[in-house]
N, C-alpha and C positions, 0 to 999 in steps of 0.2 A: 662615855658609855652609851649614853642613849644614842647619840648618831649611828653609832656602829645595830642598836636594836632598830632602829628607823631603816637598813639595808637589808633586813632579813626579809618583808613583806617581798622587795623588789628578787632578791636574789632566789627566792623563791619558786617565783613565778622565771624567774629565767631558764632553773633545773627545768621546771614543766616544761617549757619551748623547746628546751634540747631534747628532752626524751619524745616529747611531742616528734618531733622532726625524726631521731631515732626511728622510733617503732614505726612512722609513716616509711622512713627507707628500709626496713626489715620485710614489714605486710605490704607494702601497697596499698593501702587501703586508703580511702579519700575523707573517712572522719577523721583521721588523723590530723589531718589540711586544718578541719574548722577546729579541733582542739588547740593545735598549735597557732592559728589564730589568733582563738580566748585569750592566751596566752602573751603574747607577741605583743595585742593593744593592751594588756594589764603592765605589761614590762613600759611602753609608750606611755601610756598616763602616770607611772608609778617613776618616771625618771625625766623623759624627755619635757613634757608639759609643764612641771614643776618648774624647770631651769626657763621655759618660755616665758611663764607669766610673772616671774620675778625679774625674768629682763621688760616686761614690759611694764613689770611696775615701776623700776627704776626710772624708767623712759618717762612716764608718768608724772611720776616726782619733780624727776628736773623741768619740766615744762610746768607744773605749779607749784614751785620755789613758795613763792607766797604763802601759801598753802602749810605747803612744810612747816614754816617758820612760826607760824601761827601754831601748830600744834606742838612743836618744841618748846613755845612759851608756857601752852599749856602746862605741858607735861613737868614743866621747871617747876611751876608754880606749885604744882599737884605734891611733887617732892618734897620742896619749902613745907608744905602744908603735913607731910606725914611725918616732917623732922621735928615741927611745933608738936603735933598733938601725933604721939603714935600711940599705934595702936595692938592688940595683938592679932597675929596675921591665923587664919584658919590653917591644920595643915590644907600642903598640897596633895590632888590625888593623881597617879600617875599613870595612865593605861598603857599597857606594855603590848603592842599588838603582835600578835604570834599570826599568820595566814596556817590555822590550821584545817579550813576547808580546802585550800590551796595545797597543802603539803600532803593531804591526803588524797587529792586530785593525779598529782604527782605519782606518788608509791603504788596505786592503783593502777594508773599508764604504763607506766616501768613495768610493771607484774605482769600486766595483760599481753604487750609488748614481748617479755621475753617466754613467755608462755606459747604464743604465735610462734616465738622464733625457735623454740625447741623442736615443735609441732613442724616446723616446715621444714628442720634440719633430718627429719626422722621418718622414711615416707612408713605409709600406715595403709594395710591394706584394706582398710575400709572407705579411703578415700578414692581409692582406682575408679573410675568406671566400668560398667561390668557391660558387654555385648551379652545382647540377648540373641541364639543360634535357634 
């Protein structure tokens, strides 16, 4: 269950990039570009980056083996030790992270986006240019 809530952050921000992209092909408009951006490097750090630096900690790892080994004794030991004398364990506390500045980021784009696109599907005679005779 929590994997699947650890995807919402990411999947979040990936709606934004789509609609980001969306409403930049609806308006034309070039703040769209930096929005879907924001967007684009939050989806990159929130997916790609993670998978980097856990391949380069593995990489890590196997070059100090040593290392390693030393801290699995530890850790043995550590165990041994809470099998002898345990203890009672505090609860755990859980934070459940919602992007809700994000999801509102979102619904507010979308909105503004199709608000534009109403507006442009509808011509409006106060947007004519008027000749002055």
């Amino acid at each position: 269950m929590y994997t699947l809530l650890g995807w919402i952050n990411p999947v979040v921000h990936l709606a934004g990039l789509v609609v980001a992209v969306w409403a930049y092909s609806v308006s034309r408009k070039r703040g769209y570009i930096l929005i879907a951006l924001y967007f684009l490097l939050a989806v990159i750090s929130l997916t790609v980056i993670p998978a980097i630096n856990g391949a380069r900690r593995r990489h890590w790892q196997a070059e100090h083996s040593v290392q390693t080994q030393a801290d699995e004794a530890y850790f043995r030991e550590m165990r041994l030790l809470d099998q002898k004398y345990p203890h009672i364990h505090a609860p755990m506390v859980a934070n459940i992270p919602i992007p809700l500045g994000a999801a509102i980021l979102v619904v507010g784009l979308w909105v503004l986006a199709s608000e534009m696109r109403k507006k442009a599907d509808k011509p409006n005679a106060d947007t004519t240019p008027h000749r002055l005779s």
